[in-house]
C-alpha positions as CSV (number, residue, x, y, z in Angstrom):
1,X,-39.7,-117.3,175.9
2,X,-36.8,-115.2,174.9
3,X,-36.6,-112.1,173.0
4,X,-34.7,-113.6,170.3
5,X,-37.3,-116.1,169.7
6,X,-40.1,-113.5,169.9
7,X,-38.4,-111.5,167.3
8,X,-38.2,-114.8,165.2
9,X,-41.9,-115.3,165.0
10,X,-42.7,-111.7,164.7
11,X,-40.3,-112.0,161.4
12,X,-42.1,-114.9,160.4
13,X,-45.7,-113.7,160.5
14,X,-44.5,-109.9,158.8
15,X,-42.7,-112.0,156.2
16,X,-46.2,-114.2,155.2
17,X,-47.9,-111.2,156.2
18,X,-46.3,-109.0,153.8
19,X,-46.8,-111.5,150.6
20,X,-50.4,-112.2,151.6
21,X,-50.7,-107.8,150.9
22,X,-48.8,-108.8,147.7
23,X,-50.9,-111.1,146.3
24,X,-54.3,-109.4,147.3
25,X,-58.0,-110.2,147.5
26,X,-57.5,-112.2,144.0
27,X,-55.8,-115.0,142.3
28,X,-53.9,-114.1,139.5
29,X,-50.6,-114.9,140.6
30,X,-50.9,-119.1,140.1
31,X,-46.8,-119.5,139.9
32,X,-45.7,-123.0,139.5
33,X,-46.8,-125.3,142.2
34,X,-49.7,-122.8,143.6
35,X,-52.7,-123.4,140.4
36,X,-54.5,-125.2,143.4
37,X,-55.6,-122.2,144.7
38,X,-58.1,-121.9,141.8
39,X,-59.4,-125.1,143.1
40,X,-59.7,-124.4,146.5
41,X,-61.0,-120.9,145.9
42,X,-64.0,-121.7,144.0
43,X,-65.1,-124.8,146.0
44,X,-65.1,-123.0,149.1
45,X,-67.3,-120.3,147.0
46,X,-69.9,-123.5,146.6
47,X,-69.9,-124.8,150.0
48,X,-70.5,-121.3,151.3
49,X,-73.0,-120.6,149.0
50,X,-74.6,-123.8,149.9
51,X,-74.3,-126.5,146.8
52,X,-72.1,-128.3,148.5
53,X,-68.7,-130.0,147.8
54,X,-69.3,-129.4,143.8
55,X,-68.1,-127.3,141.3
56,X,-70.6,-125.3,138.9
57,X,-69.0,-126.7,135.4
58,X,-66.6,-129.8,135.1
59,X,-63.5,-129.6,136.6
60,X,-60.2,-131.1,137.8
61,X,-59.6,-134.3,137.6
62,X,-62.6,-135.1,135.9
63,X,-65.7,-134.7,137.8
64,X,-68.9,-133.2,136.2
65,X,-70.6,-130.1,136.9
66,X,-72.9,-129.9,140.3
67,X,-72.0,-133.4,140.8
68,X,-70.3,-133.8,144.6
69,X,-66.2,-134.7,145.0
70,X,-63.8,-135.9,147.7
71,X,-60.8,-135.3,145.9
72,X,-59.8,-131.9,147.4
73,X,-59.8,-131.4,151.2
74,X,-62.6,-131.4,152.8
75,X,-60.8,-129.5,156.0
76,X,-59.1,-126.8,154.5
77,X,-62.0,-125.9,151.9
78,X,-64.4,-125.9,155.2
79,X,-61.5,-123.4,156.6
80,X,-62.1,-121.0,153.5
81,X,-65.9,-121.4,153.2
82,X,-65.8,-120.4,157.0
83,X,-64.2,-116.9,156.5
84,X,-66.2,-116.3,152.7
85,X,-69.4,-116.8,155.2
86,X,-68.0,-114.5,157.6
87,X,-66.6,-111.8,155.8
88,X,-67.8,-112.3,152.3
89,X,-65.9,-113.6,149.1
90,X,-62.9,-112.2,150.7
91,X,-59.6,-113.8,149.3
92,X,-57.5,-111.4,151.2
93,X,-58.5,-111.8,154.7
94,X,-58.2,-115.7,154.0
95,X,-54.5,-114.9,153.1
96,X,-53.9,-113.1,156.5
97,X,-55.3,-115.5,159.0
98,X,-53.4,-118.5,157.5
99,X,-50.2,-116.2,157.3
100,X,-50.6,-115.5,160.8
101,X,-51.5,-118.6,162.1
102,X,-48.8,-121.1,160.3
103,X,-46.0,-117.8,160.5
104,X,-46.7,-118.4,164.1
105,X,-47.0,-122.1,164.5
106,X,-44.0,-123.0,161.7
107,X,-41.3,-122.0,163.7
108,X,-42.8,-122.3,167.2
109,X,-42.9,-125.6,166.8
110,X,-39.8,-126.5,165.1
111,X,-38.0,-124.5,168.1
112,X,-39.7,-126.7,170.2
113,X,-38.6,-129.9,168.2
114,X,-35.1,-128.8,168.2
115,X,-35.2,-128.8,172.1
116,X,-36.1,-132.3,172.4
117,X,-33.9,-133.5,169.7
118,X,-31.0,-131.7,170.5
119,X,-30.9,-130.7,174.6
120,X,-29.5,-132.8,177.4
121,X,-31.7,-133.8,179.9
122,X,-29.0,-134.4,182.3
123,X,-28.4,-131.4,183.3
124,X,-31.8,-130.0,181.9
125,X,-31.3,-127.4,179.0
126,X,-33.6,-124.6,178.6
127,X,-32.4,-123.9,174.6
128,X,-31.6,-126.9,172.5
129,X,-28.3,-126.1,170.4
130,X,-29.6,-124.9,167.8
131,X,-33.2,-124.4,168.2
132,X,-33.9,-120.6,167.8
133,X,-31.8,-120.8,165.0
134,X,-33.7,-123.7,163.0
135,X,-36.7,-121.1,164.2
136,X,-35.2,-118.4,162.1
137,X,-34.7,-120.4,159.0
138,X,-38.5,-121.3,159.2
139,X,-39.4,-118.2,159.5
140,X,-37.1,-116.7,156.2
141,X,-37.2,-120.3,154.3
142,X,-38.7,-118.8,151.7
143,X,-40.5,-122.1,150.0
144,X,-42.4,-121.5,153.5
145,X,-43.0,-118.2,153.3
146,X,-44.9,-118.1,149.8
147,X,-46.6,-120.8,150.4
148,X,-47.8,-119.7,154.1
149,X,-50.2,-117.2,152.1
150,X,-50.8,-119.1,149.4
151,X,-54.9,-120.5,149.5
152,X,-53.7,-124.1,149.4
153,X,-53.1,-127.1,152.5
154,X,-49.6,-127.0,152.3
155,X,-48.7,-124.7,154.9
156,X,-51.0,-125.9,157.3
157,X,-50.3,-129.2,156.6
158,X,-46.4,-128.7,157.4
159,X,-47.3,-127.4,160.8
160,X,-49.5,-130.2,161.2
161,X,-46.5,-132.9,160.9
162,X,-44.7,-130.6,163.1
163,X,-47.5,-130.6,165.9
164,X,-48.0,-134.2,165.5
165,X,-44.1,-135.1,165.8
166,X,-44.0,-132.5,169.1
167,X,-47.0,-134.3,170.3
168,X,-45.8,-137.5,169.8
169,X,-42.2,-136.8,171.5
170,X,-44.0,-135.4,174.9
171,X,-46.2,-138.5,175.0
172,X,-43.1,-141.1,174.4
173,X,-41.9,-138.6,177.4
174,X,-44.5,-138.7,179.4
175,X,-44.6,-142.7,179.3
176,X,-41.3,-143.0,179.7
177,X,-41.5,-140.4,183.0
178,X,-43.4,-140.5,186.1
179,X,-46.6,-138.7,184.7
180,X,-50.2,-139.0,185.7
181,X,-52.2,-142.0,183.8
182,X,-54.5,-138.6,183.0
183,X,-51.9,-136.7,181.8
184,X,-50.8,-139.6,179.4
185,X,-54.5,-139.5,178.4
186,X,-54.5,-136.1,177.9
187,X,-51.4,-136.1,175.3
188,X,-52.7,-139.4,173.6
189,X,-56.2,-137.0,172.7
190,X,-53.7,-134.4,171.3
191,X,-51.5,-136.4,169.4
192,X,-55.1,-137.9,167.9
193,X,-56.2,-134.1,167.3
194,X,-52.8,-133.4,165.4
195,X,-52.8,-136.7,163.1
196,X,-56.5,-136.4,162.8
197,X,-56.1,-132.5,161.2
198,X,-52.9,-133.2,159.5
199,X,-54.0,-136.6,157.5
200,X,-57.9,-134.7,156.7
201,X,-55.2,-131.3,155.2
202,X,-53.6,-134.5,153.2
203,X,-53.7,-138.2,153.3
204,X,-50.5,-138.7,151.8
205,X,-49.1,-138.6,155.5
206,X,-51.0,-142.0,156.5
207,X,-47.9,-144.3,155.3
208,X,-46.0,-142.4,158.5
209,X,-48.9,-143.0,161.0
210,X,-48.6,-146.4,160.7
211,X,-45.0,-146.1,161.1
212,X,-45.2,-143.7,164.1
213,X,-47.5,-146.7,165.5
214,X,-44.9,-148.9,165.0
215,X,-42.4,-146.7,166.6
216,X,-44.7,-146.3,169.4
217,X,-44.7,-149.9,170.1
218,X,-41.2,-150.8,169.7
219,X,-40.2,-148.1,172.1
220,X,-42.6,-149.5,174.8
221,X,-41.4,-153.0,174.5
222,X,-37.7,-151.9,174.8
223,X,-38.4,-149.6,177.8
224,X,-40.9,-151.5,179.3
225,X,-44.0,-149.1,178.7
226,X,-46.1,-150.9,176.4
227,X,-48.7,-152.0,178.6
228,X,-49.3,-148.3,179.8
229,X,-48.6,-147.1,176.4
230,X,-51.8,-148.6,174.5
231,X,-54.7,-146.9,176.4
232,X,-53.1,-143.3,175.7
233,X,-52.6,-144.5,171.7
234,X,-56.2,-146.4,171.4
235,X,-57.2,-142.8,172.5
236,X,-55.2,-140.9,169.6
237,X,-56.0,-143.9,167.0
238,X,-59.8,-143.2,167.8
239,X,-59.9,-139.5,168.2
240,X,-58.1,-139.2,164.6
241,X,-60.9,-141.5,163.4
242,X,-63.7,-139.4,164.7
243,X,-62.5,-136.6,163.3
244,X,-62.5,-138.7,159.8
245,X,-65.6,-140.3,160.5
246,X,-68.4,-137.5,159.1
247,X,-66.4,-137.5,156.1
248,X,-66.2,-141.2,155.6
249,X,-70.0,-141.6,156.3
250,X,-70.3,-138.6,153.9
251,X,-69.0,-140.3,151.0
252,X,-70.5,-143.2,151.1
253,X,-73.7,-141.4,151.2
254,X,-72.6,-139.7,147.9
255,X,-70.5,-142.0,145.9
256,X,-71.8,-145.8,147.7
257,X,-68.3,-147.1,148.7
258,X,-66.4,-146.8,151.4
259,X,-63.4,-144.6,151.3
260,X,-60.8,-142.9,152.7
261,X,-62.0,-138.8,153.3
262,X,-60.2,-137.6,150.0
263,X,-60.3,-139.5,146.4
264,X,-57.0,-139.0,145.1
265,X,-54.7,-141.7,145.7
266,X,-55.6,-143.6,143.0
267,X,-55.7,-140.8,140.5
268,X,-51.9,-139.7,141.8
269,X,-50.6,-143.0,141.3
270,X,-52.0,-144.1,137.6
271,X,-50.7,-141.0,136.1
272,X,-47.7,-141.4,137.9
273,X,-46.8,-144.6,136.7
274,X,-48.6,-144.5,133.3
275,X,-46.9,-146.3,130.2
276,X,-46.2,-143.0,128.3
277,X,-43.7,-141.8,130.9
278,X,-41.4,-144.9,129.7
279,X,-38.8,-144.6,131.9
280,X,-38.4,-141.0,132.5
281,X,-40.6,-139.4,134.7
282,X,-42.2,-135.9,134.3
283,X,-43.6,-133.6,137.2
284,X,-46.0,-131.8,134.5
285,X,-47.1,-133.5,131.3
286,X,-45.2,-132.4,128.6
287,X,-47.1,-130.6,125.6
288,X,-45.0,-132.9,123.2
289,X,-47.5,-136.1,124.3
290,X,-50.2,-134.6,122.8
291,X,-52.9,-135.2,125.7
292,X,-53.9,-134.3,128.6
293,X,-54.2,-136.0,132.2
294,X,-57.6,-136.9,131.8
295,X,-57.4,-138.3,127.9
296,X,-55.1,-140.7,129.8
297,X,-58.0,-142.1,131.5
298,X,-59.7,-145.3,130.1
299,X,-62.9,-143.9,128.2
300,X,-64.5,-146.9,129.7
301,X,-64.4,-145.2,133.3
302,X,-65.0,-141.5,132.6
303,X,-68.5,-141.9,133.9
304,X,-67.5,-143.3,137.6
305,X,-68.0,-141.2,140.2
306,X,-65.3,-139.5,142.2
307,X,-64.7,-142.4,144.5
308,X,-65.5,-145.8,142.0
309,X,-63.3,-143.6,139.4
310,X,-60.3,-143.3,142.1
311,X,-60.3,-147.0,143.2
312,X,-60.1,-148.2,139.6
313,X,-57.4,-146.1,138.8
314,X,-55.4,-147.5,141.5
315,X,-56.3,-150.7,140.5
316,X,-54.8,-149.8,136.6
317,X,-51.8,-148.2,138.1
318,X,-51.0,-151.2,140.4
319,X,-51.5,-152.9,137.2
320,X,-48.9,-150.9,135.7
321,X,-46.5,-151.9,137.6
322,X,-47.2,-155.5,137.8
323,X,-46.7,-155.6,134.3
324,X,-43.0,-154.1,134.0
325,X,-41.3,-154.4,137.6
326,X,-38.0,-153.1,135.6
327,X,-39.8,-150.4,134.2
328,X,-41.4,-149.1,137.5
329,X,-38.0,-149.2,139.4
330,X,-36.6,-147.0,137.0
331,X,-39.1,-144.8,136.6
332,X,-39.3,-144.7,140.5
333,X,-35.5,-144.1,140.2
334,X,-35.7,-140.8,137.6
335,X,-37.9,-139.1,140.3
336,X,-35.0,-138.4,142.4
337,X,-33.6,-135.6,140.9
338,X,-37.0,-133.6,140.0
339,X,-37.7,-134.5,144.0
340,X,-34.7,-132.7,145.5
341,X,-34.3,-130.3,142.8
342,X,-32.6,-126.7,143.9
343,X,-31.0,-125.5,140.8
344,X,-33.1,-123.7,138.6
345,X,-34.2,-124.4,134.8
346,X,-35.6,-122.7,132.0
347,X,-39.4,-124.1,132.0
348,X,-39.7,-122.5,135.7
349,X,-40.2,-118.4,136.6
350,X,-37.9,-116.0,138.3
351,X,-39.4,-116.6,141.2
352,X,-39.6,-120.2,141.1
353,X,-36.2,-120.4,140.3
354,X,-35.4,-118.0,142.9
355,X,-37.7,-119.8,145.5
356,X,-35.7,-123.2,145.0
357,X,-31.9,-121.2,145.3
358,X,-32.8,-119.4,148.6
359,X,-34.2,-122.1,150.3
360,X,-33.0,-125.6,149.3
361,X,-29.9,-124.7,147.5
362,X,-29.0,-122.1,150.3
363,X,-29.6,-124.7,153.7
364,X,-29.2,-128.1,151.5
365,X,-25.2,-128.0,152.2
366,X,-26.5,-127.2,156.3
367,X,-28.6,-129.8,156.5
368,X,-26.9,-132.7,155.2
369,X,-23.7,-131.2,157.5
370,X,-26.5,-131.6,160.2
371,X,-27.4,-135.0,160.0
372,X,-24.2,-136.5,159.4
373,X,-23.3,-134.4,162.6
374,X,-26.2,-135.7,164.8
375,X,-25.3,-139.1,163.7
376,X,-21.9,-138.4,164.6
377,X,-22.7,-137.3,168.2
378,X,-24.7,-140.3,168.5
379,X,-21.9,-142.6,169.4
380,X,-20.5,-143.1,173.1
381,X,-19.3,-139.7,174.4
382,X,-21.2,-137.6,172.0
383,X,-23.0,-134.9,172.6
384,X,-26.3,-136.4,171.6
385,X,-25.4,-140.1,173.3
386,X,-28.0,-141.2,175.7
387,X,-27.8,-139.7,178.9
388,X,-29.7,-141.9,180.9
389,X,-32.5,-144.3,181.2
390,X,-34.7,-141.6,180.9
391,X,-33.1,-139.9,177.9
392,X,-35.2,-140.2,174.7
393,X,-33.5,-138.1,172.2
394,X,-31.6,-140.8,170.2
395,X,-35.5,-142.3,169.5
396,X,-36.6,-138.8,168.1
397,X,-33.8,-138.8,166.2
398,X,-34.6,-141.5,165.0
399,X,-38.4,-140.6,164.8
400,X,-37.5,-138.1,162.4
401,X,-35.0,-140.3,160.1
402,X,-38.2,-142.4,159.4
403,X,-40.6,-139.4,158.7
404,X,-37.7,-138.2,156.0
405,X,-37.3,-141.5,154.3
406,X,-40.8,-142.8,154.8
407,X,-42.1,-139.4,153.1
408,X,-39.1,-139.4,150.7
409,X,-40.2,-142.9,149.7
410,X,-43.8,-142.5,149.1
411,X,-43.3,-139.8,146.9
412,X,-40.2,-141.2,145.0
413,X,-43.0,-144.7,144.2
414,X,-45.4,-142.1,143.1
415,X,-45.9,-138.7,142.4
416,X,-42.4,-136.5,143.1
417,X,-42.3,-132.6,142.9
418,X,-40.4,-130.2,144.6
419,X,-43.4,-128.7,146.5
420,X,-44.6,-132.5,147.8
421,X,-40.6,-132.5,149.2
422,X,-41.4,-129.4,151.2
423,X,-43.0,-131.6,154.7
424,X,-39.3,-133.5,154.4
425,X,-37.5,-129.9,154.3
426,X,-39.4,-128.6,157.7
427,X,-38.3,-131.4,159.6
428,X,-34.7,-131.1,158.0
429,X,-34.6,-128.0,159.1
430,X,-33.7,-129.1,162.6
431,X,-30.4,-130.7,161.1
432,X,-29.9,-127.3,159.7
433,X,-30.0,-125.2,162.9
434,X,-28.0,-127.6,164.7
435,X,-24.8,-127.4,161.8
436,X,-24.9,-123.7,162.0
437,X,-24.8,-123.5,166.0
438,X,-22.2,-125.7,165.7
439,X,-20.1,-123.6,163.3
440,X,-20.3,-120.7,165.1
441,X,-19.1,-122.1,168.3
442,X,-16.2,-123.7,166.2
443,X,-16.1,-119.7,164.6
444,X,-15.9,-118.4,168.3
445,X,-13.3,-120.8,170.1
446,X,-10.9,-120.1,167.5
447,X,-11.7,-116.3,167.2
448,X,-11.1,-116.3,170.9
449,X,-8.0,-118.5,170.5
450,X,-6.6,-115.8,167.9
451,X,-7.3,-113.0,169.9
452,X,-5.9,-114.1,173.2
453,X,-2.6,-115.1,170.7
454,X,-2.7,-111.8,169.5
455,X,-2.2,-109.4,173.1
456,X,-3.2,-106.4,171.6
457,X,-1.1,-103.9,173.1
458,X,-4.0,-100.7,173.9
459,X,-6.9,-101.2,176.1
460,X,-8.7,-100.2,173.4
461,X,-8.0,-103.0,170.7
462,X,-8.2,-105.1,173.8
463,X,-12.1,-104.1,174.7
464,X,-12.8,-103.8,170.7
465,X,-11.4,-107.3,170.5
466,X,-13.6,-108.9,173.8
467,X,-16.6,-106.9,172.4
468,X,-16.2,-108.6,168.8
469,X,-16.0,-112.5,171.0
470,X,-18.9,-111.5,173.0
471,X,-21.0,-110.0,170.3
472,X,-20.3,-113.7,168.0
473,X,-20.6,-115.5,171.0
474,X,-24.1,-114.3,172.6
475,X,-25.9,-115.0,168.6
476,X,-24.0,-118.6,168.3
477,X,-23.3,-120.2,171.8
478,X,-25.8,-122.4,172.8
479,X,-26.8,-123.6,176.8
480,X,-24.6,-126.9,176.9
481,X,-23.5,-125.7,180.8
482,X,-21.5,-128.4,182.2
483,X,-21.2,-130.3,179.0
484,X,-18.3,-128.2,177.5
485,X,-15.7,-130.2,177.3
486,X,-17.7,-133.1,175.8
487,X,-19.3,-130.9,173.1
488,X,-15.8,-129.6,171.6
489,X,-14.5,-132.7,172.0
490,X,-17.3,-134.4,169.9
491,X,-17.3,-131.9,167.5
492,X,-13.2,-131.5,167.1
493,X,-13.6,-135.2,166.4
494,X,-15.3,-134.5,163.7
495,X,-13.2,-132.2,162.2
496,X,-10.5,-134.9,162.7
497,X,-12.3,-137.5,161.5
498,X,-13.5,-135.7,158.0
């Protein structure tokens, strides 16, 4: 591991270490997108004080005092009952483990990302372009940051898609290589442990399992791994459901119905696509309707329990959209601009507004620079072209396009908020690191051009000048040895071609 990469993570976990110290052994500070917390907090308080997953009075969405819910996750409130039970009601300590653990993991794992995505195997790399500098804006992203001490999934749930994406790229690699039938095992458990934690933080991510199951299978049929492929992904497709299973069984012991481990879906999508949205869509219910989310509920199924009440609701908002096809599409359509909002507004805080500037306003212009550069490099002769037989990246690449739009899409058919964005931003963030390596080697062959143009005339300007090249070059030149020539002519081509 190098320095530079040390240093990134040790700025990441101070960063999320330092806010968790802001915010304290208490939960006053709910600023937009973080109420949850309140949640979290006082369930955990119950299932360490041994009533259970209940609340002591009604709560959100609508479930009755002492009476038992799925709708929050049963993983992470198990996470903060742990540490109340081991160091008492103890908020703060809460804040610091998770601020260490996902300010470590975050941008760990999107430097390893970047590496497969972005290095050639042929000759091997041992820094992807842009890798410890996607790692840096992970660690400063500041979206990330709050929420990495924030008492809510979301952070953990990020590094989960990022561990199951890393797993899933050193399996494909591992089939498509001349690894041990046991090692291929081995990573098949692991990529079952990663999808397993990440869909029990939130089940929103299901949609992109199937996908990634899909993408499993078409890469084995077109490199001629299937048949060794499916005993290494029946292992992560039933390791996943084992760690779903106690919950599954749980439920139907409390609510008689078989469900998936959290009651929400249906909830998310009939208030989502409710009839008093019309055609514009609203991330928070505006005052002006004159209810609330739960009035909006049929009075007819206020008495189901948790998991009856969710399945019916589905059913209604399914219903809703059978009914007005136009109206749906539209109202799908008005979610795209509160999903990738950056600028700020007046409803929001300082901070919020703040939060959106410096991270999604700041990188946005990066990371669509990124993408259109990866897909750029893609073609014959490109940086990023295939290398080889054995040379996977262009199907990460493409394992990450479908993560971004399958996410993008979920969210845009239902529920759409800046915070349930924040998954599609991590993984972006790879597109990010690889614009702004690529800018400052563009910075640094034409600061070297200039200067060698130039001839200063004193050995001094000459060694201030090589000091200034060297200094640019060692923070922005990236490890493509031997593939010089191909890299500035793919990325001159670029220039010529914009």
């Amino acid at each position: 591991m190098s320095k530079t990469l040390l240093f990134i993570l040790l700025l990441s976990v101070l960063l999320r270490v330092g806010v968790a110290l802001y915010l304290g052994d208490e939960i006053s500070d709910i600023r937009g997108g973080t109420h949850d917390q309140i949640s979290y907090d006082a369930l955990a308080q119950r299932v360490a004080a041994g009533y259970g997953f209940s609340f002591g009075s009604a709560w959100w969405p609508g479930v009755a005092a002492d009476q038992p819910t799925a709708f929050w996750s049963y993983l992470y409130t198990l996470y903060l009952a742990g540490v109340y039970t081991l160091f008492g009601h103890n908020i703060l300590a809460a804040r610091l483990i998770q601020a260490v653990a996902v300010g470590l993991a975050m941008p760990w794992l999107t430097y390893r990302l970047a590496h497969r995505l972005f290095s050639s195997p042929s000759p091997p790399q041992e820094r992807g372009p842009g890798g410890e500098v996607a790692a840096a804006i992970s660690a400063v992203y500041l979206y990330f940051v709050t929420y990495g001490a924030s008492l809510m999934t979301e952070a953990a749930y990020m590094a989960g898609i990022l561990w199951t994406l890393d797993a899933a790229m050193r399996l494909a690699q591992a089939l498509q290589g001349a690894s041990t039938s046991r090692r291929r095992l081995r990573l098949g458990v692991e990529l079952g442990l990663a999808m397993g934690v990440t869909l029990l933080l939130r089940q929103v991510i299901v949609p992109f399992l199937a996908v990634l199951a899909l993408w499993f299978l078409w890469l084995g049929w077109r490199r001629g791994w299937l048949r060794r492929a499916l005993r290494p992904l029946a292992a992560a497709a039933l390791v996943a459901f084992l760690l779903c299973l106690p919950f599954i069984v749980r439920n139907y012991r409390a609510f008689g119905v078989l469900s998936m481990p959290n009651t929400n879906t249906g909830f998310a999508f009939f208030w989502a696509n409710h009839p008093i949205y019309g055609t514009r869509f609203e991330a928070a219910l505006s005052p002006g309707h004159g209810v609330s989310y739960q009035h909006l509920i049929p009075p007819e199924l206020r008495g189901l329990n948790d998991a009856r009440l969710d399945r019916a609701l589905l059913a209604r908002g399914v219903q809703f959209v059978l009914d007005d096809p136009g109206r749906y599409l539209l109202l799908s359509l008005s979610r795209v601009p509160i999903y990738f909002q950056f600028w700020p507004t007046p409803q929001s805080t300082l901070l919020s507004n703040a939060s959106r500037l410096l991270s999604f306003g700041l990188f946005l212009p990066f990371m669509l620079y990124g993408l259109i550069l990866a897909v750029r490099h893609l073609r014959p002769g490109g940086p990023l072209h295939a290398a080889g037989a054995d040379d996977l990246r262009p199907a990460f690449l493409a394992l990450t396009w479908l993560f971004m739009a399958v996410y993008t899409l979920v969210h845009l058919a239902s529920w759409a908020n800046v915070r349930y964005r924040l998954p599609v931003d991590a993984v972006w963030i790879l597109y990010a690191g690889y614009a702004l390596n690529d800018l400052g080697e563009r910075m640094t062959r034409r600061l070297q051009t200039s200067l060698s143009d130039a001839r200063p005339t004193c050995w001094m300007c000459l060694a201030g000048a090589r000091w200034q090249v060297f200094m640019i070059g060692s923070k922005s030149r990236g490890d493509r040895v031997g593939n010089d020539a191909t890299s500035a002519g793919g990325a001159d081509g670029v220039v010529a071609g914009r």
